[in-house]
N, C-alpha and C positions, 0 to 999 in steps of 0.2 A: 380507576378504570380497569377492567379485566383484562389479562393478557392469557386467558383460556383457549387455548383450539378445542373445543370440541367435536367429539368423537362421532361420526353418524351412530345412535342407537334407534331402534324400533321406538317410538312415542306412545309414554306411556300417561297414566292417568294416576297424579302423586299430589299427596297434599303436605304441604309443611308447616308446622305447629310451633311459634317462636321465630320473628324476625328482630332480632337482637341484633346488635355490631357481627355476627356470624351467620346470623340465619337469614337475614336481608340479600350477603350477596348471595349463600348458597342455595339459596332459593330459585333468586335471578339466573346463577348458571341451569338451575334445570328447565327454566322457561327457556332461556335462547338457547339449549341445547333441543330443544322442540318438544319436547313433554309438558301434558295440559295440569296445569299447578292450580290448587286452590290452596287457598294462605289462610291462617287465624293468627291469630295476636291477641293478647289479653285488651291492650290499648287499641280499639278498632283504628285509629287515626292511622297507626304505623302501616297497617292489613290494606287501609284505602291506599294510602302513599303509595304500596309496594307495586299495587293492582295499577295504579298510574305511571309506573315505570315500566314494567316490564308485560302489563295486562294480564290474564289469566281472572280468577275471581276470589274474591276475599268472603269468607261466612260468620258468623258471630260465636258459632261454638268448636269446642274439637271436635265433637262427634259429627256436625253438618259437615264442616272440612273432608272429615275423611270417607263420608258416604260416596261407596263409588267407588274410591280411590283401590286402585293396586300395589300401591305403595305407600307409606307414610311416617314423612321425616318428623323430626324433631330437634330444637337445640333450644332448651329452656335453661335455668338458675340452678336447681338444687334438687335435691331426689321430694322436697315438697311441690314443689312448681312442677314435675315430670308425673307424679300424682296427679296431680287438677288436672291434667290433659290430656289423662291415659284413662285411668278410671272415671266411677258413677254415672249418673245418668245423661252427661253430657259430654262423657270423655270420648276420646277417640274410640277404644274398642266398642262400646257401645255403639257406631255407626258403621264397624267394619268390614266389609262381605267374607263369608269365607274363605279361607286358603290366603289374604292378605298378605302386607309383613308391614312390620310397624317398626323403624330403623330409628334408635334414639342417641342421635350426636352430642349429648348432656353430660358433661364428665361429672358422674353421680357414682353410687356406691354400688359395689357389685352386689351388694343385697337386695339394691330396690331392682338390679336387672333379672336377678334369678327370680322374685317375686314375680313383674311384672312376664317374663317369660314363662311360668307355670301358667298362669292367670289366661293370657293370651294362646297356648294349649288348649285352655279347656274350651273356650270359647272358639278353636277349631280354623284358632289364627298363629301368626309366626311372631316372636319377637328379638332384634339382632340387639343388642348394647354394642355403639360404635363412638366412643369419643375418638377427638381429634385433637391433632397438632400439627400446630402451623401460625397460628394466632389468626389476628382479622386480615393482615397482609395474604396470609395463605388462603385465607376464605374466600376475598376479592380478586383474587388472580387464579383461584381454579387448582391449588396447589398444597392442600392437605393430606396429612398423611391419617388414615383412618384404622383405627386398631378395632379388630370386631371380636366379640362373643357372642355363638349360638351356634344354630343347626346348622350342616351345610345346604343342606336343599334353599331354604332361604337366603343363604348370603349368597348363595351364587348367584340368582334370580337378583337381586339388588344391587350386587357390585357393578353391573354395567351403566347403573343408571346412577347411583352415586359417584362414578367415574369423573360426571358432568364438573366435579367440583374436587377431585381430588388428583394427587398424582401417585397414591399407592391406597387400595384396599384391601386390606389382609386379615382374613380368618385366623383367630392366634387359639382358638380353644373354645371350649363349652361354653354355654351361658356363662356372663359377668368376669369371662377371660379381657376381653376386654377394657373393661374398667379397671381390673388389675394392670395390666398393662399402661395404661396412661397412667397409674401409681407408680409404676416404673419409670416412666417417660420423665415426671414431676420430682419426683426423688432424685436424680441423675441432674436435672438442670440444677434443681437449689442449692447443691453443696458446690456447684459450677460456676455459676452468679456472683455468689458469694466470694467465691476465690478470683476473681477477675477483680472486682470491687476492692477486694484489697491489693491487688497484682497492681491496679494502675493506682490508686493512693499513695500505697508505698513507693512507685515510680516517680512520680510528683512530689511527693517531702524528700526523695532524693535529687530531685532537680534535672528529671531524663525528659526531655524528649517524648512523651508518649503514644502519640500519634506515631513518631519515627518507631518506637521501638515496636508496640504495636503490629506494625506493619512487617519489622524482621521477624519477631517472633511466629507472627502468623503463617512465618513459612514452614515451622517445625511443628514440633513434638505439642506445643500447647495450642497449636490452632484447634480451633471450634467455632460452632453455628453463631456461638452468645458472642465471642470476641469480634468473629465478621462482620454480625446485625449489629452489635450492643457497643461494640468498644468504642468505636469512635463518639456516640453521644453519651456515653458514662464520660467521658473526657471533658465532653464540653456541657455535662449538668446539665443535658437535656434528657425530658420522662414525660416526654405528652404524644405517647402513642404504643399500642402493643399490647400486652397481655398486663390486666390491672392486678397492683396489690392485694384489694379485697380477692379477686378471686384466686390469686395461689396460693393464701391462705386458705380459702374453703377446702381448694384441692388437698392443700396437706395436712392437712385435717382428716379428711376423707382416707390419706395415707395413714397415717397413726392410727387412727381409729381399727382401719383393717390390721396395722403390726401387731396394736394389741391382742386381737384377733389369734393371730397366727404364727405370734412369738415371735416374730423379723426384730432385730435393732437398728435404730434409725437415730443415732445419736446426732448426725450432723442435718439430717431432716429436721429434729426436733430442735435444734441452736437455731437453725436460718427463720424458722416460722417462729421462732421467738424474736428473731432481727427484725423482719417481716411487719413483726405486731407494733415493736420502735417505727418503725415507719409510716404505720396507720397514725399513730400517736400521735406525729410528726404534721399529720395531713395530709400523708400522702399514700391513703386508700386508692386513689384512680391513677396514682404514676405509674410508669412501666417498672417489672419487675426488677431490674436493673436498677432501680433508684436506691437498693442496698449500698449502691459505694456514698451515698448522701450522707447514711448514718455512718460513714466511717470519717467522712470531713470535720461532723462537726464537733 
């Protein structure tokens, strides 16, 4: 259930492309924030489901979706699946009116963002790269944080209506500044995880208390987001909700890939997505990220 207050904005006309565990609720936030939404989904099932909660109208392609629209979100898979939806002759741009903006919440590679932003230029439309964090918890309560790359004229026009569902929108730089950025974001938690995972292990073969200790420590110097969300069910071997295996590997991949790029060393990035890979091995591609202290049990 959302605990969003939303903001009075002017009601706008936004289509959103991808109702996923993320795009389902932040969709919903911009229909009850009062903006006329048209939804797609590759699975039309989801597209009907969504149009029966929240109402608004659901279409069969990207391009129909966004016909019309002043806006148009996105939160698909991989910079493949932000392809199919953006290009050819049924993509979004294809149906876009001039002056648009097309806001793609898909933590994908800053290459496909510069790409599809030249592309969207030419065609006399805007393109923002905006992944997010927060996971599905932040999506369904209206409480993500949204790191943007592009023009400003566009993000400014956009940021009050993507408000609907976040509780920070911020311009960090040029086209595909933002997907660097959640490379930052992603890079920062994995050596983080990681370190908690063995922090309470190690606790536990020494026979502490970790819940108690947990809780003292969390008043100092090692508090953090992961120990406040995470610690207490890394403790009790619970992983059935939050941010899935398979995808923080995609993400750090996506990191690597750009280090190679541009010479960064990412020695402790590159260990955790090797733990990460143990973990798929394991079976447990859909557990929560946090399921790294698993591999250190057994």
């Amino acid at each position: 259930m959302s605990t969003k207050n939303h903001e009075p904005t002017p009601p706008r006309r936004v289509a959103f492309l991808g109702l996923g565990v993320m795009g389902h609720p932040m969709a919903g936030h911009l229909a009850r924030a009062g903006h006329q939404v048209t939804v797609f989904n590759r699975t039309a099932a989801k597209a009907e489901a969504w149009v029966g909660e929240y109402g608004g109208t659901a279409r069969a392609t990207p391009r129909e979706a966004a016909s019309g629209a002043e806006f148009v979100f996105a939160c698909v898979g991989n910079d493949a699946d932000l392809r199919s939806v953006v290009l050819g002759d049924d993509g979004a741009l294809a149906g876009m009116a001039p002056g648009a903006v097309f806001v793609d919440h898909t933590t994908a590679s800053a290459e496909i963002a510069r790409t599809l932003h030249a592309e969207a230029g030419r065609r006399g439309l805007h393109f923002v790269d905006a992944p997010v964090s927060g996971g599905e918890a932040g999506a369904v309560n209206g409480a993500l944080t949204v790191m943007c790359g592009g023009d400003p004229g566009p993000f400014e026009a956009m940021r009050p209506v993507a408000m609907a569902y976040a509780k920070a929108v911020t311009l960090v730089g040029a086209s595909g500044a933002g997907q660097l950025a959640k490379m930052v974001n992603q890079i920062a938690i994995a050596g983080l995880v990681q370190s908690l995972g063995e922090a309470i292990t190690f606790g536990q073969r020494a026979g502490l208390d970790m819940t108690l200790v947990l809780e003292v420590i969390g008043k100092g110097a090692a508090q953090s987001w992961q120990m406040d969300n995470r610690g207490a069910t890394m403790i009790a071997d619970k992983f059935d909700f939050g941010f899935a295996v398979d995808w923080m590997r995609k993400d750090l991949g996506l990191c690597l890939d750009e280090a190679r790029r541009n010479g960064a060393r990412l020695p402790v990035a590159a260990l955790v997505d090797q733990f990460y890979a143990d973990v798929q091995a394991a079976g447990g591609g859909r557990w929560d990220t946090s399921s790294l202290v698993r591999r250190l049990r057994s």
